[in-house]
N, CA, C and O atoms as a MOPAC input file, in Angstrom:
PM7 MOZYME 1SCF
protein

 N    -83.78800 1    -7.46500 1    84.12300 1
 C    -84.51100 1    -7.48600 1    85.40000 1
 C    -84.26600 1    -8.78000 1    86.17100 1
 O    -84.09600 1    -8.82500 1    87.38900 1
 N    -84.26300 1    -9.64900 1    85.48600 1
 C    -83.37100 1   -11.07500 1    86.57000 1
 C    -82.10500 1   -11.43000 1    86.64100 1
 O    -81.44000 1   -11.28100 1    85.61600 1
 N    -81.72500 1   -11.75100 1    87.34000 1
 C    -80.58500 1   -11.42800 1    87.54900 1
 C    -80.53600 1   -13.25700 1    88.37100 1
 O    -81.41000 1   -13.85300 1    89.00100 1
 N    -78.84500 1   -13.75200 1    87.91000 1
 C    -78.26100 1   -15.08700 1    88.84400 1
 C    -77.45300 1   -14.83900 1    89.52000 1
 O    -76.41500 1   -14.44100 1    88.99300 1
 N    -77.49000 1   -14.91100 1    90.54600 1
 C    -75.94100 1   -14.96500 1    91.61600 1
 C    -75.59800 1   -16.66500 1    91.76100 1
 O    -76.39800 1   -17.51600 1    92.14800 1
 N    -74.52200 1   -16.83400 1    91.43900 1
 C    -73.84900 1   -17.88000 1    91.61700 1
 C    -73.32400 1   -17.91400 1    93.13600 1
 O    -73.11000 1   -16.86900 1    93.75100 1
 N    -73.12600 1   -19.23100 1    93.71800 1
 C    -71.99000 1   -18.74300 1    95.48700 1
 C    -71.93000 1   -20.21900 1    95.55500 1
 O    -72.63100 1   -21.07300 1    95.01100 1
 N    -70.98500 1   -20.30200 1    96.30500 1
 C    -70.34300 1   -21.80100 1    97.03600 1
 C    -69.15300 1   -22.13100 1    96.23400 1
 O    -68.72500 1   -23.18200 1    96.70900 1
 N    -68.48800 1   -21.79900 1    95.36100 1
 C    -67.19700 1   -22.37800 1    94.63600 1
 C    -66.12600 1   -22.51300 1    95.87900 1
 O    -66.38400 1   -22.16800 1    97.03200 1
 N    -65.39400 1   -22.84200 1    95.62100 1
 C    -63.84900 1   -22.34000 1    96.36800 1
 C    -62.80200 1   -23.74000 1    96.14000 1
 O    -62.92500 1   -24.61100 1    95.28000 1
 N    -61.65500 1   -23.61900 1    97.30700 1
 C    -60.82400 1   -24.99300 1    96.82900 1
 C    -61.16600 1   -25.78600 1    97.97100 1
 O    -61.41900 1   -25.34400 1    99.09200 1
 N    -61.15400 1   -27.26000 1    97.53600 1
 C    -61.44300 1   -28.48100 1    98.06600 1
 C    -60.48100 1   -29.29000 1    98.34400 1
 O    -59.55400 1   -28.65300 1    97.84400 1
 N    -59.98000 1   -30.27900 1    98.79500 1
 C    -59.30200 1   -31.44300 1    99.11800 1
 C    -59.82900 1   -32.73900 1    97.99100 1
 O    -60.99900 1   -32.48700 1    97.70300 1
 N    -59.55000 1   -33.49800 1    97.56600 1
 C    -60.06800 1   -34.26500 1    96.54400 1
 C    -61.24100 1   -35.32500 1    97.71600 1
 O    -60.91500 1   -35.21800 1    98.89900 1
 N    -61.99100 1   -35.89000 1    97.55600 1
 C    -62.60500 1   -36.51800 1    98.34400 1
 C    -63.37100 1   -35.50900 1    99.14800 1
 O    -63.93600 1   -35.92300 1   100.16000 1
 N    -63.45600 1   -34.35500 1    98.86000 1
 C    -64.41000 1   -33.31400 1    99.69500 1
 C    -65.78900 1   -33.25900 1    98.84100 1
 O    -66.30200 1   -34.01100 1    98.01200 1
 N    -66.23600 1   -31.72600 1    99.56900 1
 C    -67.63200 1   -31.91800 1    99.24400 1
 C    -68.36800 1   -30.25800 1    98.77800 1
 O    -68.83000 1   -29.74100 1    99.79500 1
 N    -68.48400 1   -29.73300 1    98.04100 1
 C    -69.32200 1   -28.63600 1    98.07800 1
 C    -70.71300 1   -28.37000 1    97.67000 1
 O    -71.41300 1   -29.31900 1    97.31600 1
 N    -71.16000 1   -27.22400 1    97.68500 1
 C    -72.83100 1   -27.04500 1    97.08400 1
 C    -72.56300 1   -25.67500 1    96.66500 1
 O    -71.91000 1   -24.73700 1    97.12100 1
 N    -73.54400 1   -25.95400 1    95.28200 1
 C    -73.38000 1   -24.79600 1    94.29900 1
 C    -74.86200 1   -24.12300 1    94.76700 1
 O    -75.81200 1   -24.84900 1    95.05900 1
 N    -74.91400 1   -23.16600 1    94.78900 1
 C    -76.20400 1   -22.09400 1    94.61700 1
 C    -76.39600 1   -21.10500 1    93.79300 1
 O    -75.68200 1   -20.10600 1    93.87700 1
 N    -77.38500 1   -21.20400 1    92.85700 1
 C    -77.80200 1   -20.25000 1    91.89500 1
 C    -78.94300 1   -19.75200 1    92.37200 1
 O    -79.87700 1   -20.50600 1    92.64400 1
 N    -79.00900 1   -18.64400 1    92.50900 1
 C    -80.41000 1   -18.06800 1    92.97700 1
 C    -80.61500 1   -16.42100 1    91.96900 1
 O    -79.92900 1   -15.40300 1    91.88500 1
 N    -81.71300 1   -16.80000 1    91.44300 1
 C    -82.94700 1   -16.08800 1    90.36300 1
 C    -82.81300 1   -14.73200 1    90.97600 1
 O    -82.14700 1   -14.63300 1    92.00600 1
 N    -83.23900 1   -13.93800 1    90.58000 1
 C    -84.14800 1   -12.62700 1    91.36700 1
 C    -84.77100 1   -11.71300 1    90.11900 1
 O    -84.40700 1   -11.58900 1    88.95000 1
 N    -85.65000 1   -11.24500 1    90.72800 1
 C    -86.19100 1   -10.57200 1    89.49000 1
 C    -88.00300 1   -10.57000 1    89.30900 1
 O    -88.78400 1   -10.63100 1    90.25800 1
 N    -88.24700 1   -10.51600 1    88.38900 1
 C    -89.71600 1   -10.45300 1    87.72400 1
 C    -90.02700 1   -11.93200 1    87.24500 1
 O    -90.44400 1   -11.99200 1    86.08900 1
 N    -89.90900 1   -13.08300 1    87.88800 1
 C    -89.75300 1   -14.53000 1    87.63900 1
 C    -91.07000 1   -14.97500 1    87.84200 1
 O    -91.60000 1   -14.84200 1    88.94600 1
 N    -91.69300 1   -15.52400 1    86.82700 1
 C    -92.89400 1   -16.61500 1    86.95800 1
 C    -92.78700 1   -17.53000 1    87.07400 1
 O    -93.59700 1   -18.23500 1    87.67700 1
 N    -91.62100 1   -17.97500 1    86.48900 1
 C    -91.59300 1   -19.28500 1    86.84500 1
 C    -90.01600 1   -20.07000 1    86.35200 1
 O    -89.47100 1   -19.84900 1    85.27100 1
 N    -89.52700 1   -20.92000 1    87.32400 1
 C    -87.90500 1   -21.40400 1    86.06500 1
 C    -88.60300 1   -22.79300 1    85.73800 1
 O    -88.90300 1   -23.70300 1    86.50900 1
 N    -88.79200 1   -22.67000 1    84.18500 1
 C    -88.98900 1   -24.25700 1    83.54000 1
 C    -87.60600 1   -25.23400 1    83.18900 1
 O    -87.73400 1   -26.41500 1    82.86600 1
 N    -86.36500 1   -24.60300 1    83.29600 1
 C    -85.51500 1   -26.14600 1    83.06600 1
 C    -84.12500 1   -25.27800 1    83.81000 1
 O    -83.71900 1   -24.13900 1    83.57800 1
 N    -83.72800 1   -26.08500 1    84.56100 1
 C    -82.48500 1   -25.78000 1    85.34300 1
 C    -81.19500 1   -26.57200 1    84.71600 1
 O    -81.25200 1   -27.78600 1    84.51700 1
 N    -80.24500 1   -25.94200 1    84.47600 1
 C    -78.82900 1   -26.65000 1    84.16500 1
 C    -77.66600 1   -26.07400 1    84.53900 1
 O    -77.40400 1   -24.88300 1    84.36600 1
 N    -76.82000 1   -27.02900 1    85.14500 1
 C    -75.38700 1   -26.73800 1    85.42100 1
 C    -74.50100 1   -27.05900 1    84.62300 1
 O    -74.54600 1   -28.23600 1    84.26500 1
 N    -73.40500 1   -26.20800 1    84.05100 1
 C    -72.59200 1   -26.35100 1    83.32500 1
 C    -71.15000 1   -26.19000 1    83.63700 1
 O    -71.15000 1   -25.13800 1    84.27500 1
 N    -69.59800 1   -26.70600 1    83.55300 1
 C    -68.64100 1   -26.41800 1    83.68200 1
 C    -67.83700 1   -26.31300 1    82.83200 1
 O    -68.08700 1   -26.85700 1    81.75600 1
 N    -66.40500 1   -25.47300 1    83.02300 1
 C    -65.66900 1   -25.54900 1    81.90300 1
 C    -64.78300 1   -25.63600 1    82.12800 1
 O    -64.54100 1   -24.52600 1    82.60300 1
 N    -63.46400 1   -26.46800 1    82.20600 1
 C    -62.13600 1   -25.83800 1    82.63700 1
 C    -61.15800 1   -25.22700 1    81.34000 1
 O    -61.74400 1   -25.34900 1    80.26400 1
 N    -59.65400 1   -24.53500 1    81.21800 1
 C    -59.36100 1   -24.09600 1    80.62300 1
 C    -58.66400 1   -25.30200 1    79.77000 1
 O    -58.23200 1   -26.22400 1    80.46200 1
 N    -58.43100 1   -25.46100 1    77.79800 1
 C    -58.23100 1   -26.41000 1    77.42200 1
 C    -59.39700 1   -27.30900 1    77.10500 1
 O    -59.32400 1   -28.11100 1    76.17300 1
 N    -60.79900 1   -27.15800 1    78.09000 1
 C    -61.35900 1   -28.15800 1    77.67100 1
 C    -63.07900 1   -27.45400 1    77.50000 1
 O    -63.40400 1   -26.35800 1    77.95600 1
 N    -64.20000 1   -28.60100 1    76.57400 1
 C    -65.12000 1   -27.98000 1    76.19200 1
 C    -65.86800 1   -27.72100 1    77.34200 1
 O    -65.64800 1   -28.39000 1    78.35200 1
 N    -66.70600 1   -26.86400 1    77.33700 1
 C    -68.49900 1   -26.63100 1    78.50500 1
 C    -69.10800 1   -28.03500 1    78.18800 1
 O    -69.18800 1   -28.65100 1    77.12500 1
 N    -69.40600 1   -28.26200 1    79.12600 1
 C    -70.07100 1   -29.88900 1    79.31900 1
 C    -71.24400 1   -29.38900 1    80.42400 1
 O    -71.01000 1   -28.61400 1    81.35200 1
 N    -72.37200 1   -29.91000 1    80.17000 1
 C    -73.60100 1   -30.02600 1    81.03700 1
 C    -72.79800 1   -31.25700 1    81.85500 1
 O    -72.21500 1   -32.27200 1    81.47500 1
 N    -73.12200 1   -30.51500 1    83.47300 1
 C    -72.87300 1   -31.36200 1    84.47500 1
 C    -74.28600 1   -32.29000 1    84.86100 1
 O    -74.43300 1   -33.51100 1    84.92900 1
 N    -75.20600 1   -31.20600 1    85.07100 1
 C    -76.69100 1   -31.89400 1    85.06300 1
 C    -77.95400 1   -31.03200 1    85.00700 1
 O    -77.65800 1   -29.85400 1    84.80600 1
 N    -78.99900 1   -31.20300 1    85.09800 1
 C    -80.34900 1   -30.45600 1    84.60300 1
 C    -81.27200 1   -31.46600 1    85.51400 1
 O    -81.31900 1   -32.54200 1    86.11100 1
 N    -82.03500 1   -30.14700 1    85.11000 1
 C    -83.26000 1   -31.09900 1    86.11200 1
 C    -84.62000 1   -29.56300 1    85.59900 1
 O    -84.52400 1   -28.33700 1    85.65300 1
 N    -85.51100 1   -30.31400 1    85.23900 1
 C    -86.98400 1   -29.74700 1    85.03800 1
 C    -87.36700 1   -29.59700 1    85.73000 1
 O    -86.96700 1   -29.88300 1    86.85800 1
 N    -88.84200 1   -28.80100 1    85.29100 1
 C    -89.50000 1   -27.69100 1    86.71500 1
 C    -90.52900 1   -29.38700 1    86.75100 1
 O    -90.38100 1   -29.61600 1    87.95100 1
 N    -90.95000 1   -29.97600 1    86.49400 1
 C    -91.25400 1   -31.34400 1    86.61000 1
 C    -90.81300 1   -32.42700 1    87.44200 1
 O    -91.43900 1   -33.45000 1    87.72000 1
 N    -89.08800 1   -31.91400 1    87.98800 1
 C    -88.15300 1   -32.89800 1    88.92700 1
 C    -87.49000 1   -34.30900 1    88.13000 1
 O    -87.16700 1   -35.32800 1    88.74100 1
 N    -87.37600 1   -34.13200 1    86.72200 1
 C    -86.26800 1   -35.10000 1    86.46900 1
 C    -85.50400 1   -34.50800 1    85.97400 1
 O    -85.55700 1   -33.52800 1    85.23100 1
 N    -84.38500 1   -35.33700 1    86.53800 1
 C    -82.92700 1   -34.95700 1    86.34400 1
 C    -82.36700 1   -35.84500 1    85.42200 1
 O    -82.82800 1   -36.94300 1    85.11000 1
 N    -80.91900 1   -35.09000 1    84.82300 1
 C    -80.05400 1   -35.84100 1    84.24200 1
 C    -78.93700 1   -35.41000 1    84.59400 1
 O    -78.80700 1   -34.23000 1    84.91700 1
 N    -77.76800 1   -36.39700 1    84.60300 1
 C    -76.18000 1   -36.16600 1    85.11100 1
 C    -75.28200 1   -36.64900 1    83.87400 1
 O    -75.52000 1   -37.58200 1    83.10700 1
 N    -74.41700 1   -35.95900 1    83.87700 1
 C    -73.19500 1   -36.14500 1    82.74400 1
 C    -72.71600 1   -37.95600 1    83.60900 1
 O    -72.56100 1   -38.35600 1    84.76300 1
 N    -72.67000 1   -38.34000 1    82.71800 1
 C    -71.63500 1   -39.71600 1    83.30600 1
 C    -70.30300 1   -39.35900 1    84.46200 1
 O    -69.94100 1   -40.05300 1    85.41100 1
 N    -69.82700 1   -38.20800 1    84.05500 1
 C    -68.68300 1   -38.17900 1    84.79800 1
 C    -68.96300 1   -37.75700 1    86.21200 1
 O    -68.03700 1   -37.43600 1    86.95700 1
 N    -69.86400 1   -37.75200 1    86.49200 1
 C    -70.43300 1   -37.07600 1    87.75200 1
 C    -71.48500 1   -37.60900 1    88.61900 1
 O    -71.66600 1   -37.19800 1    89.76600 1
 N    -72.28400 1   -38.67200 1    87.97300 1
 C    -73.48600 1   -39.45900 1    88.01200 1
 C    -73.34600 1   -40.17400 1    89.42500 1
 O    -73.08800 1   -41.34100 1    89.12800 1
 N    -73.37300 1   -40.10200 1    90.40500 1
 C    -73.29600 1   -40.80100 1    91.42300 1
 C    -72.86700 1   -40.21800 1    92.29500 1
 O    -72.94200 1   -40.85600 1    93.34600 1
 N    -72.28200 1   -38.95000 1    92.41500 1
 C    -71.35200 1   -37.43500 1    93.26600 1
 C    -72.03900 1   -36.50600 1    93.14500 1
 O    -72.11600 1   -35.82700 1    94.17000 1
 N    -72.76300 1   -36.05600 1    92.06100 1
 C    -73.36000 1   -34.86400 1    92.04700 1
 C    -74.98600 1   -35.11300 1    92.00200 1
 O    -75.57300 1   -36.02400 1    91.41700 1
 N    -75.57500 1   -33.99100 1    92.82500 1
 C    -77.18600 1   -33.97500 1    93.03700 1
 C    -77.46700 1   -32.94100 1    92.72700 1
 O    -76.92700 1   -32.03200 1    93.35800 1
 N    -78.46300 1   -32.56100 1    91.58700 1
 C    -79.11300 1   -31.01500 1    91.32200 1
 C    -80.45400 1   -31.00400 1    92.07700 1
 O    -81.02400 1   -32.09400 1    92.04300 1
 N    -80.92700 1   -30.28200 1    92.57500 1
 C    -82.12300 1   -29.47700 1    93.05100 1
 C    -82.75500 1   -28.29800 1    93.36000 1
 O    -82.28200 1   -27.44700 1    92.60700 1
 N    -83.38700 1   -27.92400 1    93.91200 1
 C    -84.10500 1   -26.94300 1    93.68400 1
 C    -85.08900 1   -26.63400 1    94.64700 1
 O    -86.05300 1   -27.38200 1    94.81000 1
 N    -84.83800 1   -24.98200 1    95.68700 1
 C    -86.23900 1   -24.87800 1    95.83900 1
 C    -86.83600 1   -23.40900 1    95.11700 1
 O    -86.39500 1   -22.34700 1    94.67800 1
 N    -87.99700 1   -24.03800 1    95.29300 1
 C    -89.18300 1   -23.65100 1    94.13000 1
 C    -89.33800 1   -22.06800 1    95.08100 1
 O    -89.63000 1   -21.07900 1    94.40900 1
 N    -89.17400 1   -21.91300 1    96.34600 1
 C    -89.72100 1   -20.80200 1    96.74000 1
 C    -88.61900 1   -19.61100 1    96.68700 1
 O    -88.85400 1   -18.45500 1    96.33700 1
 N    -87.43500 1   -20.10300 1    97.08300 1
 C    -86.43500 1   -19.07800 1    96.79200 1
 C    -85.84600 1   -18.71800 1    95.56500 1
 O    -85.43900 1   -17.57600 1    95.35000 1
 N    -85.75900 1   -19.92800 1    94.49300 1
 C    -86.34600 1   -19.45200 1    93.34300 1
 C    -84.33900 1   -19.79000 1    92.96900 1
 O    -83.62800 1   -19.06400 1    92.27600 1
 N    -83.97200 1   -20.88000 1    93.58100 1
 C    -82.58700 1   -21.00000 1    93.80000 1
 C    -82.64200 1   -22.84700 1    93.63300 1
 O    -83.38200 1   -23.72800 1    94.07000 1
 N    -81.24400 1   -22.79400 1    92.62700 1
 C    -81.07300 1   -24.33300 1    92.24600 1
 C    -79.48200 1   -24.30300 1    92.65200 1
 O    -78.66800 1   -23.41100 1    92.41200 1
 N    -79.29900 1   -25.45100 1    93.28700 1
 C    -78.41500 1   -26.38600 1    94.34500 1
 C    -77.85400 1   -27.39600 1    93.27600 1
 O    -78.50400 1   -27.96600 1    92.39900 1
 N    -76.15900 1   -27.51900 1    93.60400 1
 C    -75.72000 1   -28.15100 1    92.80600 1
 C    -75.03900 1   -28.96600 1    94.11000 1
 O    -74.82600 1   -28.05400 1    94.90900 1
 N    -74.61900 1   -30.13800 1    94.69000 1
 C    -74.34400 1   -30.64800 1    95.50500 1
 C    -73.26900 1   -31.80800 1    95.11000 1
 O    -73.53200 1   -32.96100 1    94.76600 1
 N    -72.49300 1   -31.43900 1    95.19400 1
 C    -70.64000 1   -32.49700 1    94.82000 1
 C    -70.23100 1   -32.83800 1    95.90300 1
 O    -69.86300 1   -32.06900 1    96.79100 1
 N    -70.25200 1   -34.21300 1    95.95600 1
 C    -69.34100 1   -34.80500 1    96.62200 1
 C    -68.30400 1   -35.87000 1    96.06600 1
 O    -68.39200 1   -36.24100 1    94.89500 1
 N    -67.33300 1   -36.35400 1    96.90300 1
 C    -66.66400 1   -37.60600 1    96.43000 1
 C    -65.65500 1   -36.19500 1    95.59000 1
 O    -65.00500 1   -36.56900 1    94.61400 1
 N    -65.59600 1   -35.35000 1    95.79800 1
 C    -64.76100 1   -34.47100 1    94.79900 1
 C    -63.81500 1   -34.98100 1    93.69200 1
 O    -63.84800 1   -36.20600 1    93.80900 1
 N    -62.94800 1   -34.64300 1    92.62800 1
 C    -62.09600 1   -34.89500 1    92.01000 1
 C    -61.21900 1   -34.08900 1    91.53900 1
 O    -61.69800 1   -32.98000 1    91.30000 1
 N    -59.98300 1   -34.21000 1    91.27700 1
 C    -59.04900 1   -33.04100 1    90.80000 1
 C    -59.91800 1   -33.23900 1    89.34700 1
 O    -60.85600 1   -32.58100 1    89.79800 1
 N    -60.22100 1   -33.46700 1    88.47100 1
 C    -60.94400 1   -33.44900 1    87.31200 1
 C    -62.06300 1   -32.64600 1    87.16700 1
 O    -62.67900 1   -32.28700 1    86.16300 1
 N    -62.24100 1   -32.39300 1    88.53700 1
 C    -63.63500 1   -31.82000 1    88.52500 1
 C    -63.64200 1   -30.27100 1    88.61400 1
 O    -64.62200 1   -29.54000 1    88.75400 1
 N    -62.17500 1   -29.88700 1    88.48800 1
 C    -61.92300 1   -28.18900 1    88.46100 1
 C    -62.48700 1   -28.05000 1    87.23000 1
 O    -62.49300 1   -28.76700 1    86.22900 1
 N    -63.19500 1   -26.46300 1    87.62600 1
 C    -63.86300 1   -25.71800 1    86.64800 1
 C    -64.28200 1   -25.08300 1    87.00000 1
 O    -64.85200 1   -24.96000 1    88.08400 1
 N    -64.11000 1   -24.35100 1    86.04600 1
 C    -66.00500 1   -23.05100 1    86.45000 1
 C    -67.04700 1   -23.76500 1    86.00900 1
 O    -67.31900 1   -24.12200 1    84.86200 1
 N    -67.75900 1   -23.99100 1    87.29900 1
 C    -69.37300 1   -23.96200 1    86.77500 1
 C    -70.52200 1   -22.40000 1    86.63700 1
 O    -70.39500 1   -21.35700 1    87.27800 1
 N    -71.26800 1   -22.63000 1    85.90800 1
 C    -72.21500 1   -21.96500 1    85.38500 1
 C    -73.71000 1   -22.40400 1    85.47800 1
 O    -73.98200 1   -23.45400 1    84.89600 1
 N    -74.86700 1   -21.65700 1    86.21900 1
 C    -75.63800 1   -21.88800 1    86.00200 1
 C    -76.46900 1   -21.59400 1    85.41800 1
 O    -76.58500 1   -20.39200 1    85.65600 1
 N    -77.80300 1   -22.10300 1    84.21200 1
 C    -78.20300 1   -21.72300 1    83.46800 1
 C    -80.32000 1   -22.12100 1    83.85800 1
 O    -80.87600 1   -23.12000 1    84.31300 1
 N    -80.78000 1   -20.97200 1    83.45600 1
 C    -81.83000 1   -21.05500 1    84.18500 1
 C    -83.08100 1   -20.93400 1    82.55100 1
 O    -82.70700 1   -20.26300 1    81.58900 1
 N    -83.91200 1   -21.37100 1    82.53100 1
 C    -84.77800 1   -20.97200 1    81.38100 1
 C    -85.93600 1   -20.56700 1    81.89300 1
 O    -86.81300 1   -21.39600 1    82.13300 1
 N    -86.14600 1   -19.02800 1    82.17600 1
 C    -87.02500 1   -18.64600 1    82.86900 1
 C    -88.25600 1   -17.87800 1    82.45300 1
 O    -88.10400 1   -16.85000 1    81.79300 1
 N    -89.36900 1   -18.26000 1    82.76000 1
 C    -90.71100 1   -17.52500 1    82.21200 1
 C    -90.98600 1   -15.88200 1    83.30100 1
 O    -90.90100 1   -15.65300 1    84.50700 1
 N    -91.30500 1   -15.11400 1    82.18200 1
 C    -91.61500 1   -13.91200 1    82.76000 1
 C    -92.88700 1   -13.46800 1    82.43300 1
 O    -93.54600 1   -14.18500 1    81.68000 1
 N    -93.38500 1   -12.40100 1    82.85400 1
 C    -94.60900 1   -11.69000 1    82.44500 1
 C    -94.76700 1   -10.96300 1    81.56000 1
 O    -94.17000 1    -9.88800 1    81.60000 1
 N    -95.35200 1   -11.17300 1    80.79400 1
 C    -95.18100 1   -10.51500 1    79.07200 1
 C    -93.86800 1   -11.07500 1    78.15100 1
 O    -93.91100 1   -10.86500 1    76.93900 1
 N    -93.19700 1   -11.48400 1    78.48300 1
 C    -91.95500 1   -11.82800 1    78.44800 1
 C    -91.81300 1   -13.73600 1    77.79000 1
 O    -91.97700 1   -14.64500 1    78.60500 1
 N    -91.53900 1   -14.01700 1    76.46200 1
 C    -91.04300 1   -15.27600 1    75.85300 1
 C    -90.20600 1   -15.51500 1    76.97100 1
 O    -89.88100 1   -14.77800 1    77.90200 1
 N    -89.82300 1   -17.10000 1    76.60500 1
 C    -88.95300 1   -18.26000 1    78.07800 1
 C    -87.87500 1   -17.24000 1    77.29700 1
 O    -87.79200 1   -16.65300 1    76.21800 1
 N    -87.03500 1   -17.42200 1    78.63900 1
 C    -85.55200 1   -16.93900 1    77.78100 1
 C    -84.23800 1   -17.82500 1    78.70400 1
 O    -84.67100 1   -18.68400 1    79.47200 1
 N    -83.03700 1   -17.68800 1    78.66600 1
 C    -81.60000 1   -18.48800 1    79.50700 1
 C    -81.12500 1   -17.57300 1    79.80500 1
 O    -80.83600 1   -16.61800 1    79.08500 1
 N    -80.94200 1   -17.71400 1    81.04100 1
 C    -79.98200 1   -16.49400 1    81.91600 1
 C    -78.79900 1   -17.33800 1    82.46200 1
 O    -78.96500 1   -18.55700 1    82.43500 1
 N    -77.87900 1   -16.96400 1    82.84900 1
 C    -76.28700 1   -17.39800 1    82.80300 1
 C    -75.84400 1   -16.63700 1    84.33900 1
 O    -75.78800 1   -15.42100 1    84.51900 1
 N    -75.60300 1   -17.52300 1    85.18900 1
 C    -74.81900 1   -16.99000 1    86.02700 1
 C    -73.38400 1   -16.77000 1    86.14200 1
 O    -72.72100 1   -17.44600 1    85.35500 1
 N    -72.64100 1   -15.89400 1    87.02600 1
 C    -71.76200 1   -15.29200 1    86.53700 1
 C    -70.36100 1   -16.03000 1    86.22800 1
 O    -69.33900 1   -15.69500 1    85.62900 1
 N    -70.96000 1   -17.67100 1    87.20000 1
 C    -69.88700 1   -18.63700 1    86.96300 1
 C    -68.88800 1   -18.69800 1    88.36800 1
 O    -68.10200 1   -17.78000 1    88.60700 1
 N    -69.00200 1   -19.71100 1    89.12300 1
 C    -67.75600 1   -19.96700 1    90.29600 1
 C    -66.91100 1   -21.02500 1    89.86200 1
 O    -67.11200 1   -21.85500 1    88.97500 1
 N    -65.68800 1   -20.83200 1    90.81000 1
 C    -64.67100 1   -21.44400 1    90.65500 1
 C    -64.81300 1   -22.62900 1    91.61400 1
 O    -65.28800 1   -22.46100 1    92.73700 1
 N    -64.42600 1   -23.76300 1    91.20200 1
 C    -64.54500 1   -25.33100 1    91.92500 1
 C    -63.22800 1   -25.42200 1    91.84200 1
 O    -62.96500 1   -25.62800 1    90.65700 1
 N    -61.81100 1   -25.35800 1    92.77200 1
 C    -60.49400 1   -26.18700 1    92.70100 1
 C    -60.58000 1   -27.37900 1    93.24500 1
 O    -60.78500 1   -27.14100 1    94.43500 1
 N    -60.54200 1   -28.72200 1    93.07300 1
 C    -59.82100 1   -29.55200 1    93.91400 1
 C    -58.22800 1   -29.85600 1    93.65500 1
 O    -57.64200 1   -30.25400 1    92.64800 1
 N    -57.87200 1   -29.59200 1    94.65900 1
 C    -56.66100 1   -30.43600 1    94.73200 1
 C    -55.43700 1   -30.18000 1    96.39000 1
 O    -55.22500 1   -29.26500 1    97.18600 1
 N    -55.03200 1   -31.32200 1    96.22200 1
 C    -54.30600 1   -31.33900 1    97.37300 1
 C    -53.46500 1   -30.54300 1    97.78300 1
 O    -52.91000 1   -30.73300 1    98.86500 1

């Protein structure tokens, strides 16, 4: 019954800028911990960053100063915001949501995953 749509991937210029959107739908009470994840091919899934239904965040080092996670609470949709781009920074990201339902234990839902290219 919930469902993630992922949107905003595509290719970049290095020094560009995009925003990731994950947005919920469904029978949602509530999302208690938000995380973005990427992967490219060759290399492991690495948490890019997270951020609690509380508002603290954490960022992978490699990203810590370029990337901003947030969130609004009403659309029920978490924002991944890259700038300063990098050819390093190709991947699929993934967003991962830990969401409370009605009758329903927390559970992680997985979006379907976009594509981030940079390069010249």
């Amino acid at each position: 019954q919930v469902q993630l749509v992922e949107s905003g991937g595509g290719l970049v210029q290095p020094g560009g800028s995009l925003t990731l959107s994950c947005a919920a739908s469904g029978d949602i009470l509530s999302i208690s911990f938000m995380t973005w994840y990427r992967q490219a091919p060759g290399n492991q899934r690495e948490v890019v960053a997270s951020l609690s239904n509380g508002g603290s965040s954490n960022y992978a080092d490699s990203v810590k100063g370029r990337f901003t996670i947030s969130r609004d609470i009403s659309k029920n949709t978490v924002y991944l915001q890259m700038n300063s781009l990098k050819p390093e920074d190709t991947a699929v990201y993934y967003c991962n949501l830990l969401i409370r339902r009605r009758d329903y234990d927390l559970q992680n839902y997985w979006g379907q995953g976009t594509q981030v290219t940079v390069s010249s």
